[in-house]
C-alpha positions in Angstrom: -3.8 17.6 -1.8 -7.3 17.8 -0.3 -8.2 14.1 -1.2 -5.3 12.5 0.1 -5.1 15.0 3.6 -8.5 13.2 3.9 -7.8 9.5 2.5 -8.6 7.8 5.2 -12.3 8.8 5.2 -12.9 7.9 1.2 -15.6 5.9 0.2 -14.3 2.5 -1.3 -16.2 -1.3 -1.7 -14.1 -3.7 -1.5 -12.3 -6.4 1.1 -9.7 -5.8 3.9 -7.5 -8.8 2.9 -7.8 -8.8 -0.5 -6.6 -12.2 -2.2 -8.9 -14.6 -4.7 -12.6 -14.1 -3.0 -10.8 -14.3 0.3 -14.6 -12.2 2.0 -17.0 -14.9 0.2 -18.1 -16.2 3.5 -18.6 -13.5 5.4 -18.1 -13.6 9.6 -21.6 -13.5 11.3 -20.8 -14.1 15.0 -17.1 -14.4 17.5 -15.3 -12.0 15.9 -11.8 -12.4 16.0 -8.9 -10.3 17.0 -5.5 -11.8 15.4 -1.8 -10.5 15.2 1.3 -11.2 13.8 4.5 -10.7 11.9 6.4 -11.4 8.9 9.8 -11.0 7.6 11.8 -12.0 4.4 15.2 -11.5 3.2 17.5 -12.6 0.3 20.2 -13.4 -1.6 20.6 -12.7 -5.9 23.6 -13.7 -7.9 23.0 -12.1 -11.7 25.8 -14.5 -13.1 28.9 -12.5 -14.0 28.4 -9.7 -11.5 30.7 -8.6 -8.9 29.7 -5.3 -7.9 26.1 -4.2 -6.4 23.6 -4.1 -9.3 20.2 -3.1 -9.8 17.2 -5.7 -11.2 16.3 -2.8 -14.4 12.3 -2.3 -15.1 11.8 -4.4 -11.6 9.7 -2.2 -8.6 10.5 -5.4 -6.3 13.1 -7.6 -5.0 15.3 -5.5 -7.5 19.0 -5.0 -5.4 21.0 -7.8 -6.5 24.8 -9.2 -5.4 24.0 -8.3 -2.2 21.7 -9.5 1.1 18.9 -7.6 1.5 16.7 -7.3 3.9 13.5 -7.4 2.0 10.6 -6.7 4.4 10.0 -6.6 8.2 5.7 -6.3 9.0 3.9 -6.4 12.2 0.1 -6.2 12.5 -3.2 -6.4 14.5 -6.4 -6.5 13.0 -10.1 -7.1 14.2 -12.7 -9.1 11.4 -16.5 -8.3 12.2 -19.5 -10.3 12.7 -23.3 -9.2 13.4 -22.8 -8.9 17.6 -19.5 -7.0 16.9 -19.6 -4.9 13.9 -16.4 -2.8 14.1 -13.4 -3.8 13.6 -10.1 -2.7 11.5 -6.5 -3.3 10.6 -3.2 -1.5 11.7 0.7 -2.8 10.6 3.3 -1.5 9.9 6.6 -2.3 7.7 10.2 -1.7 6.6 13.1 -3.0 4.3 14.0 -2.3 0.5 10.9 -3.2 -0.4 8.7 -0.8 1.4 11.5 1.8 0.6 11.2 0.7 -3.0 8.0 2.1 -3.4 8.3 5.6 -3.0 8.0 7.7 -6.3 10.6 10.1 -7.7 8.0 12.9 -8.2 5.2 14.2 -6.7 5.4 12.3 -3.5 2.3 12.7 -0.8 2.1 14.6 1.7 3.8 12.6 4.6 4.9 10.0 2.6 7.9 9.8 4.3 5.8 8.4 7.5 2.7 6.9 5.3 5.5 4.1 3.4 6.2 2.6 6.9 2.3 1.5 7.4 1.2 -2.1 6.0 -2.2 -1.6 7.0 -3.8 1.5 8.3 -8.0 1.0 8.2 -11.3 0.7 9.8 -14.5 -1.5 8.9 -18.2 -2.1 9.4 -20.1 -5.4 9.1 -23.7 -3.1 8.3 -26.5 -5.1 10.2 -29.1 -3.8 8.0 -27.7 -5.1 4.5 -26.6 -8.5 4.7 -23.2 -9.3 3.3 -22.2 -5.6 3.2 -19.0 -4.5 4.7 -17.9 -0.8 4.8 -14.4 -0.1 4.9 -12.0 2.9 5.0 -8.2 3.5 4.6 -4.8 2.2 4.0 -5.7 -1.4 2.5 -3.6 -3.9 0.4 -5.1 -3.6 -3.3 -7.5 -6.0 -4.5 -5.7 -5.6 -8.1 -3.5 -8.4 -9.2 -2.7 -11.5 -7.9 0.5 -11.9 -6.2 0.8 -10.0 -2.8 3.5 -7.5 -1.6 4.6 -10.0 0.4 6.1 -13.4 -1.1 5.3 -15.6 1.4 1.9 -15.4 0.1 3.2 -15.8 -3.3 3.8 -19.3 -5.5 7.5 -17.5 -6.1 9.5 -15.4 -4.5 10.0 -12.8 -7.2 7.0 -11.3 -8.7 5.5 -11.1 -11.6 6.1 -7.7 -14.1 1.9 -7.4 -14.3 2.2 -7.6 -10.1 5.2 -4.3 -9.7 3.1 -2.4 -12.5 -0.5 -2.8 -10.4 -0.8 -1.1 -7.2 0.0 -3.4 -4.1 -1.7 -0.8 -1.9 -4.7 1.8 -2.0 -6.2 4.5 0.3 -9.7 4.7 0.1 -12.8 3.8 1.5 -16.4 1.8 1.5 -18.0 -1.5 0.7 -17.8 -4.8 -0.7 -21.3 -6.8 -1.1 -21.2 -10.7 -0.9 -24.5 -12.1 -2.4 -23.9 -15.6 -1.5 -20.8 -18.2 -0.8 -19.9 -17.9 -4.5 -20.8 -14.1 -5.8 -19.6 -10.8 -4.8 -19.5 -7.2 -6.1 -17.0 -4.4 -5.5 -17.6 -0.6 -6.1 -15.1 2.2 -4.7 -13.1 5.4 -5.1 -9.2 5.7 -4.3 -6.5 7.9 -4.8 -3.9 7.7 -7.3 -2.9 4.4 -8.6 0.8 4.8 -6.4 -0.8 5.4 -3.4 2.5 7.2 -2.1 2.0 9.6 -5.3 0.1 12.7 -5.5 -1.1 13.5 -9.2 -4.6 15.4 -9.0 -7.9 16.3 -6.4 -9.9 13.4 -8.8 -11.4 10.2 -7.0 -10.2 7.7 -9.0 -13.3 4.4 -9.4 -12.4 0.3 -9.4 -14.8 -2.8 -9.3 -14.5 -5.5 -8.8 -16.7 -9.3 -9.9 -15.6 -12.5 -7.8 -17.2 -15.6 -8.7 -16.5 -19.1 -7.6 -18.7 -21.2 -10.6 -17.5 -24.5 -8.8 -15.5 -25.9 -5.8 -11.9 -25.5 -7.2 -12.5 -22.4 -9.9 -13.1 -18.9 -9.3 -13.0 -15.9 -11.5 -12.2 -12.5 -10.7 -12.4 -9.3 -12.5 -10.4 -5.9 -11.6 -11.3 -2.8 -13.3 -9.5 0.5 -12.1 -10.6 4.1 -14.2 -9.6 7.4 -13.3 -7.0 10.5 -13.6 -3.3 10.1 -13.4 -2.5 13.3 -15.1 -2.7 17.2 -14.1 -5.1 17.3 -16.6 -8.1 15.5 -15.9 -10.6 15.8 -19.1 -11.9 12.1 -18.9 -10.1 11.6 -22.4 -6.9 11.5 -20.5 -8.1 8.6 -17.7 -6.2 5.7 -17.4 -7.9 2.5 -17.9 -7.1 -0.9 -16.3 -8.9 -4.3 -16.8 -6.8 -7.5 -14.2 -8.7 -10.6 -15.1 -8.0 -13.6 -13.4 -8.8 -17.4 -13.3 -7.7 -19.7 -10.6 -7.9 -23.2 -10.3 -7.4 -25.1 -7.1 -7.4 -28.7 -5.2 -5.5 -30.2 -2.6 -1.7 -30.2 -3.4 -2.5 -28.6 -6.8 -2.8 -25.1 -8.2 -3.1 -23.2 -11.6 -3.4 -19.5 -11.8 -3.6 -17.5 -15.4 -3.8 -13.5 -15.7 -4.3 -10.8 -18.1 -3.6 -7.4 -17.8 -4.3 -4.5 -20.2 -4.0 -0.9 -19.6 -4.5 2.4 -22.0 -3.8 5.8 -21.1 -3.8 9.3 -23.2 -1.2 11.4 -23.2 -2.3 14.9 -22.5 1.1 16.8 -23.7 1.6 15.0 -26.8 -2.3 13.3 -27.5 -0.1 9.9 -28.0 -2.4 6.9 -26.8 -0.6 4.3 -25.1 -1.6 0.7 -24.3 0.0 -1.9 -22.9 -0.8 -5.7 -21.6 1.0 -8.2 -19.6 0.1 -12.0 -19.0 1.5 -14.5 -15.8 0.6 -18.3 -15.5 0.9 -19.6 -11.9 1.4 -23.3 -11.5 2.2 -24.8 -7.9 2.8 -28.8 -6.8 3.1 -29.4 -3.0 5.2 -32.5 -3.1 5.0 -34.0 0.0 5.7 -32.6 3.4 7.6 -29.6 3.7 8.5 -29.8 0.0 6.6 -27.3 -3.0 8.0 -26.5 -6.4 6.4 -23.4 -8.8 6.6 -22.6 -12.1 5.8 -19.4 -13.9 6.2 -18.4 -17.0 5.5 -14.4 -18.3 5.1 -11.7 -20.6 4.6 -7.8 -20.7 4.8 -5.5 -23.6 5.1 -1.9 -22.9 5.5 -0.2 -26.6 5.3 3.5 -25.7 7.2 3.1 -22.0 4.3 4.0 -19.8 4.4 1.7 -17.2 8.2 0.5 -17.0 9.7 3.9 -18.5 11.6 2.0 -21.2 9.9 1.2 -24.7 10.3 -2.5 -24.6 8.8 -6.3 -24.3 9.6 -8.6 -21.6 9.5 -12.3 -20.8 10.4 -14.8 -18.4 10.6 -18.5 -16.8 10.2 -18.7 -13.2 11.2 -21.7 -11.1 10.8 -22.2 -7.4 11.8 -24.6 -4.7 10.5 -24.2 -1.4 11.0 -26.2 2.3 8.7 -25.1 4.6 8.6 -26.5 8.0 6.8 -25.0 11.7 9.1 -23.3 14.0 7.5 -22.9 17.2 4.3 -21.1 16.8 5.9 -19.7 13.6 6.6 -20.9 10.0 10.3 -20.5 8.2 10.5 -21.4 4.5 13.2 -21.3 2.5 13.5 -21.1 -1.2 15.5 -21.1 -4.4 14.8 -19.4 -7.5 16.1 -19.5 -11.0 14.3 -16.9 -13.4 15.8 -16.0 -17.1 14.2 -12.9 -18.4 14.1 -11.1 -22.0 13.6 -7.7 -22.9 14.0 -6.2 -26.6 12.2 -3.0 -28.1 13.9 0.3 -28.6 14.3 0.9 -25.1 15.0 -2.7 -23.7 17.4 -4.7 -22.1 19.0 -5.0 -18.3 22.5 -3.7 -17.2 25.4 -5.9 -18.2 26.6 -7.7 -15.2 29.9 -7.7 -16.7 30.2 -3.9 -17.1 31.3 -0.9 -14.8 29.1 1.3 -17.1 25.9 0.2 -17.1 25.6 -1.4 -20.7 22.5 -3.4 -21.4 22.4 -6.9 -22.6 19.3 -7.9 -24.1 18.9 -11.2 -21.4 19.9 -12.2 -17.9 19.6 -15.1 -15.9 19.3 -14.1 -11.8 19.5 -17.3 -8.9 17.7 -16.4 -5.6 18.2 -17.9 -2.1 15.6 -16.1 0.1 14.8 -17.1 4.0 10.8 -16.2 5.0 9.7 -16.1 8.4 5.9 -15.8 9.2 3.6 -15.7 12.7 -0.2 -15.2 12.5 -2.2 -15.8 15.8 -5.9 -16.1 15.0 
């Protein structure tokens, strides 16, 4: 428990607001102090259901025939620059989603308090160095690409590569920006749920961001460390996120990989799975954006999803987004079919009182999203 009583004060390198080399230009003078809030809730129809259901092998958006009020977040944060150094990020959250996140076993001390924070952390802009930033605390995770919030998101639901990386991390340190198109990421965190204790072990992550022209940048996530009582390094669990964007005006292509392998200490039994998302996003015209995204995840031995299976999916999004006040409100639709088969696969029958699982299911989302940022 050591580690996590003392999480905050971890040594980590990597970037406060972590999206696609988001900290390649790094502030050097008026820095800013910005707040704001966000809030999302929803609608899914599963086709055939009538009573309360639950989205199986989902860790998001997963309550469905019913409203839900997804997230509610509030923050203020500080960036840095050379005449003001300090600065730092506190927010804090509720809804399903936030609630969602909690584990079943071996929760953290104060978890019951910690799952209500968004962002709970301090940085340095270190004079000395240039283009090093130290940071410590509760951050949003630099691993994946879609965010814990959809707004920030091509679709509303996420991706099965996005619920089975960590959306947040406690630890601390540094991320290094060489120039406007390089930077470099080395760090220790706690346990890959950041809400979960599992051993005293600093877990290690990098992190390579490179922009090789205007429109396309490359990212690579690596996460290594102990998510078992026992922590003989034969038993670390292994994570490579690699990521390739493409972007330009109204226009943007996305394409990850995932792949994870992890020991099993009990019975020796090696597991490895992998997942895959494409992102593809049109701004029509005006207040008007449509997304597409099709994915896969295969999860033979059950580690990540707890069911021995391989899933797919089609994602298709509309959004309207127009300025209300000082604030944005975009609404979208959704229609996603996914597939899961494997030993252990499948989703709960719509249809059925007793939770029998039909190999597909098609879900239809109307979601509301309200956003405020004051920079």
């Amino acid at each position: 428990m050591f580690l996590h009583t003392l999480g905050f004060l971890f040594i980590a390198f990597l970037p406060l607001n972590p999206s696609l080399c988001e900290e390649l230009h790094p502030v050097t003078s008026d820095a800013m102090l910005s707040y704001g809030a966000y809030m999302d809730g929803y609608y899914a129809d599963d086709f055939g259901g009538s009573n309360d259901e639950v989205w199986r092998s989902k860790g998001t958006t997963e309550r469905l025939n019913m409203p839900t009020a997804n997230i509610a977040m509030a923050y203020v944060s500080k960036s840095t620059s050379d005449d003001s150094p300090w600065g730092g990020e506190l927010g804090f959250m509720g809804g399903s989603n936030p609630n969602d996140q909690r584990p079943n076993t071996s929760p953290i001390a104060g978890m019951n308090v910690l799952h209500y924070l968004s962002r709970a952390n301090v940085s340095f802009q270190v004079k000395e160095v240039e283009g090093l930033k130290l940071s410590a605390g509760l951050i949003n995770s630099f691993i994946g690409y879609e965010s814990f919030y959809a707004g920030l998101n091509s679709n509303y639901t996420r991706a099965y590569i996005a619920d089975y990386t960590p959306y947040f991390l406690i630890g601390a340190g540094g991320q290094y920006t060489v120039n406007t198109d390089l930077s470099f990421s080395l760090f220790l965190v706690t346990d890959y749920n950041y809400l979960q204790w599992i051993n005293n072990v600093p877990k290690y992550a990098s992190q390579i961001c490179y922009r090789f022209t205007p429109q396309w940048t490359f990212t690579e996530n690596v996460f290594f460390g102990a998510e078992q009582q026992n922590t003989a390094l034969q038993y670390w669990r292994g994570l490579s996120d690699s990521i390739i964007q493409w972007e330009q005006e109204d226009l943007l292509f996305a394409l990850a990989y995932d792949i994870g392998t992890e020991q099993r200490s009990t019975s020796q039994l090696r597991s490895v799975w992998m997942g895959s998302a494409f992102w593809a996003r049109w701004k029509i015209k005006g207040p008007w954006a449509m997304s597409v995204r099709p994915e896969v995840y295969w999860d033979p031995n059950g580690e990540l999803t707890g069911y021995q299976q391989s899933i797919s999916a089609i994602t298709l999004t509309g959004e309207y987004k127009v300025p209300v006040g000082p604030a944005f409100m975009a609404l979208r639709t959704e229609f996603r079919h996914d597939t899961s088969t494997g030993p252990q696969g499948g989703f709960y029958n719509p249809a059925s009182n007793q939770q029998q699982l039909v190999p597909g299911q098609n879900l239809f989302f109307i979601s509301m999203i309200w956003s405020y940022d004051k920079n």
